[in-house]
N, C-alpha and C positions, 0 to 999 in steps of 0.2 A: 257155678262158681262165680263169685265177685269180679266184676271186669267193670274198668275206667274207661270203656271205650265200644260204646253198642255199635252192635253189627251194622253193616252195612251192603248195598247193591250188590250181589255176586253178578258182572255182568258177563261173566262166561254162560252164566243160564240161557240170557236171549241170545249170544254168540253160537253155542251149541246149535239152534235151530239152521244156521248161516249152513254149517258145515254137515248136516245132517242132509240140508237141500240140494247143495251141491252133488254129494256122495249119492244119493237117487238119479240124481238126472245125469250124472255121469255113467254112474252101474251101465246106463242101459247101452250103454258103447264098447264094455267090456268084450275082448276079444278080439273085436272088431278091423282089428289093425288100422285105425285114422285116432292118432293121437290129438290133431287139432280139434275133428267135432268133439271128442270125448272134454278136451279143454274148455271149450266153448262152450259146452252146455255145463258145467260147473260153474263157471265164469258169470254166467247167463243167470243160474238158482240164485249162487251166492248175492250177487248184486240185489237182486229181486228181495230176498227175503231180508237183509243190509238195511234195505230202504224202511224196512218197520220199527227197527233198532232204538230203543229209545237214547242216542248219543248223537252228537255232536263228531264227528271222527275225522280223521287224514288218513288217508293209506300213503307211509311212509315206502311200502315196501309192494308192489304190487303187480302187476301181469309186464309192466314196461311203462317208457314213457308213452306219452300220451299219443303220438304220433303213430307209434308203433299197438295199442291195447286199445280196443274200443273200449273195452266197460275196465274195472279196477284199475285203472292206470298210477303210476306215482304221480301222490296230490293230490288227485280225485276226492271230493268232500263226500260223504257215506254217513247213514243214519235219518234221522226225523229231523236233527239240528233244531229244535224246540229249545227255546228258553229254557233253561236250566238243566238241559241234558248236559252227560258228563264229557266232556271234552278228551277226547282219546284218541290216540295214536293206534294205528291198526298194519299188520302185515298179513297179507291173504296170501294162499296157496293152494287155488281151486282146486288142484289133482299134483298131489307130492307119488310122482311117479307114474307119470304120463304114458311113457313104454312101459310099465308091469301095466296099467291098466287094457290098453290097446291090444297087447299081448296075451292077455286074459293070467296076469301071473300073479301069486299074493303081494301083500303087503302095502297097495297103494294107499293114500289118504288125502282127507279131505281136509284142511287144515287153517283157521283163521287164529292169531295171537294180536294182543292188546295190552296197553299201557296206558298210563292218566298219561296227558299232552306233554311231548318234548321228552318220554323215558327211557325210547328207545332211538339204538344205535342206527344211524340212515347209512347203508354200504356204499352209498352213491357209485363208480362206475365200478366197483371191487365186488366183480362175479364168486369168488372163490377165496376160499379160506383153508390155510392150516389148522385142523384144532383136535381137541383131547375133552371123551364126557365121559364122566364116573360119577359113581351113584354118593349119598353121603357117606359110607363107609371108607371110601378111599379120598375123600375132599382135604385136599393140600396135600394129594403124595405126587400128586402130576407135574410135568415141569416141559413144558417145550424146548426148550433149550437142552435139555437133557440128554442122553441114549434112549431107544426105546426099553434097552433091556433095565436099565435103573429102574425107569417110568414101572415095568411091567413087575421086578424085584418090590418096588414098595406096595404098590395093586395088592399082590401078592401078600402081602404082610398083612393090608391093614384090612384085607377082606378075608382072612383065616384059611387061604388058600394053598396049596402047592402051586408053583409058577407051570405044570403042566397040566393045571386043573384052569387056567387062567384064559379066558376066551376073549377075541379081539376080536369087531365087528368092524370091518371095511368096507367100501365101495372097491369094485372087481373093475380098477382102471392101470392100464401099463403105466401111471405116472407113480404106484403104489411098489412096482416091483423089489426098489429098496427096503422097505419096509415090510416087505410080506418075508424074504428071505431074514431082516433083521430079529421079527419076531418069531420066527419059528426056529433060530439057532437059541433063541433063549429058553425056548422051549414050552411056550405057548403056546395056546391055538387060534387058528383063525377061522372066520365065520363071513364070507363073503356074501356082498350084496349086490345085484344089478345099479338098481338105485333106490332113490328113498331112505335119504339119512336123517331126515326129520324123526321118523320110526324109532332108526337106528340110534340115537344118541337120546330116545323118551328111554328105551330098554335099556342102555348103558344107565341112563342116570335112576332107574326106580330099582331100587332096593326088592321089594316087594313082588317085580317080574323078573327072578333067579334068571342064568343064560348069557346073559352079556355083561362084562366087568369095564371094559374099553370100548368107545366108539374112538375110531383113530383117523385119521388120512385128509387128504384133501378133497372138500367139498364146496358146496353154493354157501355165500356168507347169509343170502336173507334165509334160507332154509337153519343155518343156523343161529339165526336172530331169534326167530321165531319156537326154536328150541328152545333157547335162554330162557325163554318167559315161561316153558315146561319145567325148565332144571330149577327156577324160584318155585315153584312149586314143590316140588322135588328134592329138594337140600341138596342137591348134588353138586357137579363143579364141569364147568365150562372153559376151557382156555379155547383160542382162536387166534390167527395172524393172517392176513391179507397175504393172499398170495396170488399176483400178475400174473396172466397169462404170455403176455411178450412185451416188449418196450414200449408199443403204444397204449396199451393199458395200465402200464405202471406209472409212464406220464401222467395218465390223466386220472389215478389215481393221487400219484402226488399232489397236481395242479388242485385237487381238490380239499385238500390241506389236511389227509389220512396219511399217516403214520406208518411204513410199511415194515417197519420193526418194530411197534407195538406189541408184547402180549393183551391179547384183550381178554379180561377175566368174565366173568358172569356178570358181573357188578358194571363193568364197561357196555357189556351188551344192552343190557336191562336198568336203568339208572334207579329201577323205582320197587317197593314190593307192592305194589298200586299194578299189577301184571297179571295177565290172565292167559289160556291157552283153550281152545278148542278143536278137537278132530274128528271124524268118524269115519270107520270105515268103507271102502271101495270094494276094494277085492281083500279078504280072509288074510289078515298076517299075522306074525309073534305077538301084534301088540293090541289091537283089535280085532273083532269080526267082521268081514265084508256083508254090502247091502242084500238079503235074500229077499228076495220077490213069489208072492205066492197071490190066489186067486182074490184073496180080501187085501192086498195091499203091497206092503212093505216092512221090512225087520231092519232097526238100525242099530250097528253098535258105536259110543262115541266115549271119548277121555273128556272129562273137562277136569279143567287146574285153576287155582286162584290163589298166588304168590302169598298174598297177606298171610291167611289162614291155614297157607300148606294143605289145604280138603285138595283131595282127588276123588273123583266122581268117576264110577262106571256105568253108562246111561242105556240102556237098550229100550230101544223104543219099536210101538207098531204103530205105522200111519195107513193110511186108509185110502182107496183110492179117490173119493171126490173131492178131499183134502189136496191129497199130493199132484190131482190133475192142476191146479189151481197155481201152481209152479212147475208144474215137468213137461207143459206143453209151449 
């Protein structure tokens, strides 16, 4: 087809590699109950493999301040930084679900999201967010301000559902208790998760993996920064609002000049369709395959997403051991 506008860089391709390294050198911690090594050796790939990157990068969103994160810290410059590489904003999330991996439980991920420079939203000290992900078919029935059961009445409609055919994907925290009773007098159902809402809000928003209609509750705001950049992909819809933990964080939430009754839309999170997303699996969940390891290597399975073009990619790869030593030691 005729098109005013040739293709360009997918840089979720070399990204992919980031989170494919990670997801290896982490696997081998699975079970193990030490959630830090397991962090640190993902921390450790990812960095590693970051550094061949043909971009110019910030991680906006990253293990911690500097004080606190030896490697991916927020600010930390990442990439080749070569003359004419693309200048991007980046948020990493060496192991989205640090206890399901240690634990040896599904669904953990390896997870890096990107933006051209200045597109995405910086959470600065706002750990946590209220927010609502649904896939295109219910984009604009969502409303925070809302009831949940209105929220779950329109879902319902515009997904050709019965409201008890209608699935809610939660994180399994006592702060959730109103809401879990809200949604099930409506008569919905729910579908609780340890953690890992990154996951949970890629399966809310893809049409195409049937199972989840709502990711709802309160979670991490960069886990769902980083989301956003899946949901441009995705057509989906993202609403989100800062939510403090106690007065000293709402302070300094404020002081930082973030809005704590803002809805933040998709469009607020993600300023740009210049947005990319990459993950791959840990341990085996709904939304990918976890790392299997056999005598010649490695099997990986990974999502890549690139906003402009709406492509989702399902990647499985086999790596090799002389290859994969060359990062996993």
């Amino acid at each position: 087809m005729p098109t005013n506008e040739r293709p360009d860089r997918n840089l979720a391709m070399d990204l992919v590699r980031t989170t494919e390294a990670a997801a290896m050198a982490s696997a081998k911690w699975q079970g193990r109950g030490d959630k830090e090594a397991g962090d640190q050796a993902a921390v450790d790939a990812m960095r590693t493999m970051l550094s061949t990157v043909e971009v110019e990068g910030v991680v906006v969103i990253g293990e911690g301040e500097k004080d606190e994160a030896p490697m991916l810290f927020n600010g930390e410059r990442v990439g080749t930084g070569h003359d004419h590489a693309p200048k991007i904003d980046i948020a990493v999330d060496p192991v989205d679900g640090t206890t399901l991996l240690s634990e040896g439980r599904p669904g953990s991920l390896a997870v890096i999201a990107a933006t051209a420079r200045g597109g995405m939203f910086d959470p600065g000290p706002a750990v946590y967010m209220e927010k609502m992900v649904v896939g295109p078919s219910a984009k604009g029935m969502i409303d925070l301000d809302a009831p949940l059961k209105r929220n779950l009445d329109r879902i319902a409609r515009a997904v050709g559902k019965d409201i008890s055919e209608v699935t809610v994907m939660m994180l399994d925290r006592p702060r959730h208790e109103d809401a879990k009773r809200e949604i099930r007098e409506a008569g919905a159902r729910i579908q609780l998760i340890s953690d890992g809402d990154v996951a949970g809000g890629l399966l809310a928003a893809w049409d195409e993996r049937p199972g989840v209609d709502l990711l709802y509750g309160i979670g991490g705001t960069p886990e769902g920064v980083s989301t956003a950049c899946g949901i441009k992909a995705l057509r989906g819809e993202i609403l989100g609002r800062l939510w403090p933990r106690n007065d000293e964080e709402r302070s300094e939430i404020v002081n930082a000049g973030l809005d704590l009754g803002q809805v933040l839309t998709t469009d607020d999170l993600v300023t740009t369709d210049d947005a990319f997303l990459a993950c791959t699996g840990i341990t085996t969940g709904q939304l990918v395959d976890g790392v299997t390891y056999d005598n010649r290597g490695a099997i990986t399975e990974s999502l890549v997403m690139r906003a402009k073009s709406g492509t989702i990619r399902v990647i499985r790869s086999r790596h090799r051991i002389a290859k994969m030593n060359e990062y996993l030691d």
